[in-house]
C-alpha positions as CSV (number, residue, x, y, z in Angstrom):
1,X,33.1,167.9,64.3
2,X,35.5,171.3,65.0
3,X,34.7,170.7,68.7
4,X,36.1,166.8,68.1
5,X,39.3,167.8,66.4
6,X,40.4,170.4,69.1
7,X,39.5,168.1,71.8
8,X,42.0,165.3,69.9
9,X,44.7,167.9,69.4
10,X,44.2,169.1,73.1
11,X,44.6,165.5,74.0
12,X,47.5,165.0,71.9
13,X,49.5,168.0,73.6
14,X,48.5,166.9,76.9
15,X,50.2,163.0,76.2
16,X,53.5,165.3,74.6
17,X,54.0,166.8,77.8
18,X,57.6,165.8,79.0
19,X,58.1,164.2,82.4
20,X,59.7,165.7,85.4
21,X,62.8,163.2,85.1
22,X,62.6,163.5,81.1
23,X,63.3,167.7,81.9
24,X,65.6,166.7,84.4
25,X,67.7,164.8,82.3
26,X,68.3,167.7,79.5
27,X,71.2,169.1,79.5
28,X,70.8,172.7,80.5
29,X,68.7,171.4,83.7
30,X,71.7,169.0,84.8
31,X,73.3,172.6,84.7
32,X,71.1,173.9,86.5
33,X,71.3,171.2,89.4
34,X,75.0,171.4,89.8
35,X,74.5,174.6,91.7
36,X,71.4,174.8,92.5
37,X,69.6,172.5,95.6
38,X,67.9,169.4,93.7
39,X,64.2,170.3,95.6
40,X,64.4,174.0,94.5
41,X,64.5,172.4,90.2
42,X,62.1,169.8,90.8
43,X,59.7,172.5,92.7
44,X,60.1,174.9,89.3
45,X,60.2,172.1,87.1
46,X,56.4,170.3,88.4
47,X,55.3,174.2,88.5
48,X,56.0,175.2,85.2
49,X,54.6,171.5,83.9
50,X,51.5,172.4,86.2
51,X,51.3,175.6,84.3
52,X,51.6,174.4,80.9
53,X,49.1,171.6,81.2
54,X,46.7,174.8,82.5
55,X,47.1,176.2,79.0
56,X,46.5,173.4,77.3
57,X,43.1,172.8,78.9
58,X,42.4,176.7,78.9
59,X,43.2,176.2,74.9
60,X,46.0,178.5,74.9
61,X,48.6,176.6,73.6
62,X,49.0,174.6,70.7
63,X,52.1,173.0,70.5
64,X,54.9,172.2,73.0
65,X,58.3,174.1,72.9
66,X,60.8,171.9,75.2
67,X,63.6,174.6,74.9
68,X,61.4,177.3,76.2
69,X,60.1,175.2,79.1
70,X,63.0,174.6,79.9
71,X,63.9,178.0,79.9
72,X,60.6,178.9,81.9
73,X,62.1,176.5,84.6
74,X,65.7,177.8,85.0
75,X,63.9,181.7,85.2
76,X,62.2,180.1,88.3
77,X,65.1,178.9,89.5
78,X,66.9,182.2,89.6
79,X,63.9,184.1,90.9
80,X,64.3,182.0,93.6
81,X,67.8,183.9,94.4
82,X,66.4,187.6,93.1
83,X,66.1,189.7,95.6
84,X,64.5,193.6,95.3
85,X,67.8,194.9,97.3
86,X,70.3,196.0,95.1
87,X,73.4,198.6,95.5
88,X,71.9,202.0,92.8
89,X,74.1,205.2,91.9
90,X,72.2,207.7,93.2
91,X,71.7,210.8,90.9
92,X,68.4,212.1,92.6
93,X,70.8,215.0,94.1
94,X,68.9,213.5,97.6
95,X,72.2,213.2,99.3
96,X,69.7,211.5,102.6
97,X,67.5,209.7,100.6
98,X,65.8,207.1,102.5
99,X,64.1,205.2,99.8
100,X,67.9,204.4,99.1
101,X,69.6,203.8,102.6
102,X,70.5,207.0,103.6
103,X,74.0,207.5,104.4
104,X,76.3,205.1,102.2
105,X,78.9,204.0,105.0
106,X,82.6,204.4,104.7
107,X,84.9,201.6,103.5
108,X,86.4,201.3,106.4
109,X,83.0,200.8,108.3
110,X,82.1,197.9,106.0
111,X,85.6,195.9,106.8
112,X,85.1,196.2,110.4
113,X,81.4,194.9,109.9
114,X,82.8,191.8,107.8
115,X,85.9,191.6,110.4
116,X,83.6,191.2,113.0
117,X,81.0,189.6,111.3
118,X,82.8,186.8,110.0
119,X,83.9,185.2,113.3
120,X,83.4,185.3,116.8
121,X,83.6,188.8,118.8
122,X,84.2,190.3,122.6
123,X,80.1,191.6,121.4
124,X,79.6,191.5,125.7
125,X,82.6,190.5,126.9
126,X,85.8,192.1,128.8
127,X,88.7,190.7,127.7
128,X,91.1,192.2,130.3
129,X,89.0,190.8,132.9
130,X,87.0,187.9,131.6
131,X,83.7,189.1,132.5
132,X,80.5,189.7,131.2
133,X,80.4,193.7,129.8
134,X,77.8,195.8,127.8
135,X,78.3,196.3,123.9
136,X,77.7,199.9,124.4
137,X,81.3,199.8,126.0
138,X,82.6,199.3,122.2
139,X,81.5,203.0,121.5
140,X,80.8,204.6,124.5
141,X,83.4,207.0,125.1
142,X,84.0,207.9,121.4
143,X,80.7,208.9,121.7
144,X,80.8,210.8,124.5
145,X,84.4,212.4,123.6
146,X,82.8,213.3,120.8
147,X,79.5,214.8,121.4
148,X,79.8,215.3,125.0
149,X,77.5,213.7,127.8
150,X,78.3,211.8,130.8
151,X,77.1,208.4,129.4
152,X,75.6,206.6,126.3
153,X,73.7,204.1,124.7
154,X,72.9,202.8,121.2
155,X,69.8,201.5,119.4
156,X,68.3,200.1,116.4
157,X,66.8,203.7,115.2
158,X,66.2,206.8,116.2
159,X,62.3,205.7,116.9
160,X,63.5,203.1,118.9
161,X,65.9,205.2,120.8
162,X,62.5,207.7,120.9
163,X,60.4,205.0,122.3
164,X,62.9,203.7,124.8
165,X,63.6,207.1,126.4
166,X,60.0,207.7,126.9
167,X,59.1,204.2,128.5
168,X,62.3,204.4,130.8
169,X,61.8,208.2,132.1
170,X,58.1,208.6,131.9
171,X,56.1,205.3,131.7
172,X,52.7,206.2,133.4
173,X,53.9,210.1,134.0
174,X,53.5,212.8,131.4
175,X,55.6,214.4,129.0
176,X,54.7,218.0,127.8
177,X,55.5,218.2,124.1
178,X,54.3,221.2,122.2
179,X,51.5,220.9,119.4
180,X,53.7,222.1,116.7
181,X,56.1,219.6,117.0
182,X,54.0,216.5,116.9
183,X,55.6,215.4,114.1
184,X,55.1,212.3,111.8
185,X,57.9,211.0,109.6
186,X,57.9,208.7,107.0
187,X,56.1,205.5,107.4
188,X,53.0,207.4,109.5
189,X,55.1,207.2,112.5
190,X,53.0,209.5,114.6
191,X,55.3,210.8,118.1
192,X,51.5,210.8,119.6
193,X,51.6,206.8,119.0
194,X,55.1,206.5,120.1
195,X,53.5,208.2,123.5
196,X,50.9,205.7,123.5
197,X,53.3,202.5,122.7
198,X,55.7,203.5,125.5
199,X,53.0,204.3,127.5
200,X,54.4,208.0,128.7
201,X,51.1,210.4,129.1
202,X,51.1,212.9,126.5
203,X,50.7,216.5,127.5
204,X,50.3,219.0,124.4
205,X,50.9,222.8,125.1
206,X,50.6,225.9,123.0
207,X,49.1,225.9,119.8
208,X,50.2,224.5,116.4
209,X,52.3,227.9,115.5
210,X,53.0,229.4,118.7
211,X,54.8,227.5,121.7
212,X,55.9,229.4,124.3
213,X,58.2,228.9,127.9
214,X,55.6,229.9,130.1
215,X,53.2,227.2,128.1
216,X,55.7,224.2,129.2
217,X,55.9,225.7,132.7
218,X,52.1,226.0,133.2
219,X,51.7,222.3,132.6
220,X,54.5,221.0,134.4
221,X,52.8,219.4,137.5
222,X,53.5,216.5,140.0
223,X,52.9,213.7,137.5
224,X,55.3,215.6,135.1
225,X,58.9,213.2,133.9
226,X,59.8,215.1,130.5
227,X,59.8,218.4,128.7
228,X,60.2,217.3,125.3
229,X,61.7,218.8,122.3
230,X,61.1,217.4,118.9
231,X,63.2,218.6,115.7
232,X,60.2,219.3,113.0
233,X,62.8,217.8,110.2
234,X,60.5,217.2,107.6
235,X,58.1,220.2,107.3
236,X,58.9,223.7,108.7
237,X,56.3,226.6,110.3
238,X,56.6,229.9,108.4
239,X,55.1,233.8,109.2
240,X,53.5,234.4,112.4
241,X,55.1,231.1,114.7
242,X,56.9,230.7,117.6
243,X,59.1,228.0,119.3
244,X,60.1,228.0,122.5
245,X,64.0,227.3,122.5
246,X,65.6,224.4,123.9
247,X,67.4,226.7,126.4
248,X,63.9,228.2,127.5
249,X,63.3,224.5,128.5
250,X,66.0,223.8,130.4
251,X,65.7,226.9,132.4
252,X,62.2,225.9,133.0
253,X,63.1,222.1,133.8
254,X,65.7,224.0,136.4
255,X,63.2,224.8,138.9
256,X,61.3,221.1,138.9
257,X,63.7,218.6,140.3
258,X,61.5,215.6,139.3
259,X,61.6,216.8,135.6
260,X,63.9,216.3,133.1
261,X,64.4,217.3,129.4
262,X,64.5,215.0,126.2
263,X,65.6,216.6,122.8
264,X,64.7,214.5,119.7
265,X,66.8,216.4,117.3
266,X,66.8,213.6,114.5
267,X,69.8,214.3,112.3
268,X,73.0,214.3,114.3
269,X,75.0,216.9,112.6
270,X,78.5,216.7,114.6
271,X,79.5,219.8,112.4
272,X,78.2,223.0,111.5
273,X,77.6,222.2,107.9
274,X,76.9,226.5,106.8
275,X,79.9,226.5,104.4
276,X,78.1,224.0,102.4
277,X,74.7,225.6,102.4
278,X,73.2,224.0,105.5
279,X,72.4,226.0,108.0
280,X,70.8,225.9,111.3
281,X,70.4,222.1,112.0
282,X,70.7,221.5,115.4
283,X,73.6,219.6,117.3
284,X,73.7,217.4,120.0
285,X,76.8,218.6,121.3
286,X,75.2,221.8,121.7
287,X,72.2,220.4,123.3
288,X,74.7,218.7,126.0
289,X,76.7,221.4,126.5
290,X,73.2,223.7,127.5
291,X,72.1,221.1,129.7
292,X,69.5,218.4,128.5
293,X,68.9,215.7,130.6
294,X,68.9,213.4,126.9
295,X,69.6,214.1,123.8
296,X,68.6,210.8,120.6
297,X,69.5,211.4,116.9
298,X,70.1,209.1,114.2
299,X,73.1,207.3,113.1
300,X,72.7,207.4,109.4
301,X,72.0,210.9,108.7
302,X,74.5,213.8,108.7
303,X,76.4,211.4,111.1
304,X,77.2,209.3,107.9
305,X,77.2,205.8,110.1
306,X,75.0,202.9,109.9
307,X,71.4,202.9,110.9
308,X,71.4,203.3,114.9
309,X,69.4,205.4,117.7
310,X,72.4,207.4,119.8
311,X,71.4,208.4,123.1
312,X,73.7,210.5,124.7
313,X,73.3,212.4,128.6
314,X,73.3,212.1,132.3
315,X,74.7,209.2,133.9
316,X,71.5,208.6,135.9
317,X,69.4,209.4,132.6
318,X,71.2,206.8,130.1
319,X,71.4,204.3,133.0
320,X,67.7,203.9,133.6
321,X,67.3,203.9,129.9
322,X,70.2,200.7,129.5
323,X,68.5,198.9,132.0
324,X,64.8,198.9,130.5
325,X,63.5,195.7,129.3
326,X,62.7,197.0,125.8
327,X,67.0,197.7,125.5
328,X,67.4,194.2,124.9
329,X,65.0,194.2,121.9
330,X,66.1,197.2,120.5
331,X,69.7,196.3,120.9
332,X,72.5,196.9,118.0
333,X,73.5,193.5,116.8
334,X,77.9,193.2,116.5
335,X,77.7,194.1,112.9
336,X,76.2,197.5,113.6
337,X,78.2,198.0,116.7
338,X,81.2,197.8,114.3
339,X,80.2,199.7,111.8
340,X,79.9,202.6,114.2
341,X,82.9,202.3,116.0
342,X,84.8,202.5,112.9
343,X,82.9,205.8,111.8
344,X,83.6,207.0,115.2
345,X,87.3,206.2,114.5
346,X,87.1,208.3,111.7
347,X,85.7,211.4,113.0
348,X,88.6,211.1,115.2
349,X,91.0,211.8,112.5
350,X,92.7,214.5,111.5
351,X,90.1,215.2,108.3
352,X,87.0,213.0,108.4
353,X,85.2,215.1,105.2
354,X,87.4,213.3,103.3
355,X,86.6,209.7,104.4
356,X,83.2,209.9,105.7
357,X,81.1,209.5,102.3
358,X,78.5,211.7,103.3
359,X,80.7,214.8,103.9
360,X,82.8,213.8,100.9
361,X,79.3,214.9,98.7
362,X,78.4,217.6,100.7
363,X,81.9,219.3,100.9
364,X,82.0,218.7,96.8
365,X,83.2,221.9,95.4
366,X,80.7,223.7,93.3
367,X,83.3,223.7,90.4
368,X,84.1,220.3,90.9
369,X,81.1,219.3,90.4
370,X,80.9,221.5,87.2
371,X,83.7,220.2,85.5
372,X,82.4,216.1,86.5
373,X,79.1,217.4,84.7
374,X,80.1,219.0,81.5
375,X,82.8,216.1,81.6
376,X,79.8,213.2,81.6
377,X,77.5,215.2,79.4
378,X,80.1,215.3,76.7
379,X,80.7,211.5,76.7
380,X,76.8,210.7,76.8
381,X,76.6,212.6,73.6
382,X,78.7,210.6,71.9
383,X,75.6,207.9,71.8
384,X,72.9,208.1,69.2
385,X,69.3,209.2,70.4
386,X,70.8,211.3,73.0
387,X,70.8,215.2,74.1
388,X,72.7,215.8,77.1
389,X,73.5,218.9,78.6
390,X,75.3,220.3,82.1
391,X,73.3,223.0,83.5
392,X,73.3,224.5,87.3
393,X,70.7,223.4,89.7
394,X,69.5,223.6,93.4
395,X,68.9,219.9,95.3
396,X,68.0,219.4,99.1
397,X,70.0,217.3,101.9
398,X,66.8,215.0,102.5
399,X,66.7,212.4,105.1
400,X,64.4,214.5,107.0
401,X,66.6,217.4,107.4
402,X,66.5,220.9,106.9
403,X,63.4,220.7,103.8
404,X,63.2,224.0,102.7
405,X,67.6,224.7,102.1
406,X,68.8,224.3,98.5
407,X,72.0,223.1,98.2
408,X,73.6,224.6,94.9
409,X,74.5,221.3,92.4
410,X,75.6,220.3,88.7
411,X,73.2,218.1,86.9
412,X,72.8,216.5,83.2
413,X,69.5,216.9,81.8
414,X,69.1,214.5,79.2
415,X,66.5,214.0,76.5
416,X,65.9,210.2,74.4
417,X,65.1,210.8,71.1
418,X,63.0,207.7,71.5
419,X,62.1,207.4,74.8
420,X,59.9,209.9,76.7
421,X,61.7,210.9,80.1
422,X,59.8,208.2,81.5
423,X,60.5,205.6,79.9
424,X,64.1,206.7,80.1
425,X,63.9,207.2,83.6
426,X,62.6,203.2,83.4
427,X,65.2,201.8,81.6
428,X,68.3,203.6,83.5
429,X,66.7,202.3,87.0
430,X,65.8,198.3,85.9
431,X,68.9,198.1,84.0
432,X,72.0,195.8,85.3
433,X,73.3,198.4,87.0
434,X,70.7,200.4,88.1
435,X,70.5,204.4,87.9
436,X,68.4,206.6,89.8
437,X,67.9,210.1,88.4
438,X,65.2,213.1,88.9
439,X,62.5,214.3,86.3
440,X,62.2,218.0,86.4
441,X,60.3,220.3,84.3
442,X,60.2,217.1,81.7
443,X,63.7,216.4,81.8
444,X,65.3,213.7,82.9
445,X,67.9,214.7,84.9
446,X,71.4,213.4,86.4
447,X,72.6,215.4,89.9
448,X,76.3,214.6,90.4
449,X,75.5,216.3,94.2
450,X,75.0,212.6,95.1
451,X,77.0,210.6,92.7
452,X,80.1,209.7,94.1
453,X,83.2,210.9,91.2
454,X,84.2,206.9,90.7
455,X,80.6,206.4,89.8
456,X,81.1,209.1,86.7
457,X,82.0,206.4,84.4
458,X,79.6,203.6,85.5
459,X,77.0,205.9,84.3
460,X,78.5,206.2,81.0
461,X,78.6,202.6,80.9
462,X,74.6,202.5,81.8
463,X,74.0,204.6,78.6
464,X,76.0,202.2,76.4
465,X,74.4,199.5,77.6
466,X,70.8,201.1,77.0
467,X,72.0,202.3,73.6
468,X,73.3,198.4,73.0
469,X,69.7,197.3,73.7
């Protein structure tokens, strides 16, 4: 008798359930349709019917709310347009932070890509003359006026701009590479694999700690394209190590005519950023100047430009590089190509740590940084539930660059009278604007090293609207 009744009241919900058109009749749905592509509603509308006649059978409904269904539906509709890629305030103190984009590019990189972008472009061709060109002509001198080398070219990434050196200059030949610097960066990106994918022979010498001059020149034989130098930016060898210097290399590469030398440095610092507490990263410039055959780095490190590969050297180096099949897949797309020329553009001003947004928080004065943090911890006070205070701290550059250098910062540690750092550190990262902090010795944590000063009072307006909810 049970059994009978809840197979009649089962029935009876399953006759109740509205009709596609019935749905798409209502009000908020004709809403819904006058922005929204008519297959996209009908697809969540069926679905969501789908699901609800799935309860019914599974018996875990019993009765039918048309003003949540409905509501069910339009969520469906707008996940359709969600996307996981949204713009964060960084206050992880991780100026580099890949996880969020590394360098933020400069305003007036982001106009020349939407310039550009928006319309058609001379991407590949010579306007004075009418005839086909290469893109790299967009940036090529500003490169090289600013880094030196006799030539350049520009790729996707640095791996890319790794991968294409080694195919062009030592496809089926071997490149000597020492065993401590056979790095892996984020993503398991092995440089042994790279080897293997661009089909150069690898040749290890020395051991992981030591690496000597005389180790390179013992292997160098008649099969031998490349001594290779890779910056080891994410880890660092401590005590009783040894590297042979890129200089050493070039000195050995001297007295081989058929060899030439590669440095991988990574970063692309254009400065020497010691004033700000970063010391010893390697420059191109100073890698051209001493004599490299190549030198790649990335574009969206301490360069502060959009993601790219820069290879900069010798005019018969970067030539066989251009001309290598795998170019045109690796190739930087107009966008790109804008976005560096106009970063370029800045450099070439008269004070480019105040427009380039990665040297504008690396430069940021200890003090200034200081007074932004007491400043912000006094107005997050002012909510219930919440302890805020400034205090001094140390953060790193990240990005893969120089790991084991504090950088001297301000932060906000904050404590939620009732939410556990966690769950704070939740809400201020899934809210509407989201908010990206560091938990340290249990303590949430807000570094203003990262945090550009007009983002000060968006942050303030994250904690009013987590106090609101």
């Amino acid at each position: 008798m049970i059994e009978l009744i809840i197979e009649n009241a089962m029935n009876d919900l399953l006759r109740n359930i509205p009709s596609v058109t019935e749905l798409l009749d209502s009000p908020a749905i004709k809403d819904l349709l006058i922005s929204t592509p008519n297959g996209l509603v009908v697809e969540a509308t069926r679905t969501s019917l789908d699901e609800l006649r799935s309860d019914i059978l599974a018996h875990n409904v019993d009765n039918i709310n048309q003003a949540e269904l409905i509501q069910i539906i339009t969520s469906k509709v707008n996940l359709a347009y969600s996307t996981s890629l949204q713009s964060c305030i960084n206050a992880t103190g991780i100026i580099l932070h890949t996880g969020l984009g590394r360098a933020p590019l400069a305003v007036e990189a982001v106009q020349a890509m939407a310039v550009i972008g928006q319309t058609y472009s001379s991407v590949e061709i010579d306007l004075d003359t009418g005839k086909r060109s290469q893109r790299v002509a967009a940036v090529e001198q500003k490169l090289t006026r600013l880094f030196g080398g006799e030539a350049a070219a520009v790729v996707n990434n640095n791996a890319g701009a790794t991968m294409l050196t080694l195919a062009a200059l030592s496809s089926g030949k071997e490149t000597v590479v020492s065993r401590g610097e056979l790095v892996e960066i984020g993503g398991s990106f092995r440089m042994p694999d790279v080897m293997k994918m661009s089909q150069a022979v690898l040749c290890e010498v020395g051991t992981t700690n030591k690496t000597r001059a005389a180790d390179y020149e013992d292997a160098i034989g008649e099969n031998t394209a490349i001594l290779m130098k890779v910056h080891s930016s994410n880890y660092q060898i401590t005590g009783f190590s040894q590297a042979a210097p890129i200089d050493d290399l070039i000195e050995v590469a001297s007295r081989h005519e058929h060899v030439c030398v590669v440095d991988d440095i990574g970063s692309g610092a254009l400065y020497d950023y010691a004033e700000f507490g970063i010391k010893d990263e390697p420059r191109p410039a100073q890698s051209l100047k001493a004599g490299v055959d190549v030198v790649l780095f990335s574009g969206d490190k301490l360069f502060g430009g959009p993601q790219c590969g820069i290879i900069l050297g010798t005019k018969s180096a970067i030539s066989k590089i251009s001309k290598h099949p795998m170019m045109r897949a690796l190739r930087l797309d107009k966008t790109i190509l804008a976005a560096l020329n106009a970063t370029l553009d800045l450099y070439l001003s008269p004070d480019p740590t105040k427009r380039v947004p990665v040297l504008q928080l690396v430069s940021e004065p200890i003090e200034r940084l200081q007074t932004r943090a007491v400043d912000l911890a006094h107005k997050l006070n002012q909510h219930p539930y919440v302890m805020a205070e400034a205090a001094e701290d140390v953060t790193y550059l990240g990005g893969g660059s120089v790991p084991n250098q504090k950088i001297k910062t301000w932060v906000v540690s904050i404590q939620h009278e009732n939410l556990s750092h966690d769950r704070l550190s939740e809400a201020l990262r899934t809210g509407v604007n989201p908010v990206l902090g560091r938990i340290k010795q249990d303590m949430f944590r807000l570094d203003l090293r990262s945090v550009f000063t007009c983002q000060d009072k968006q942050i303030a307006t994250a904690f009013e609207a987590l106090n609101n909810s």
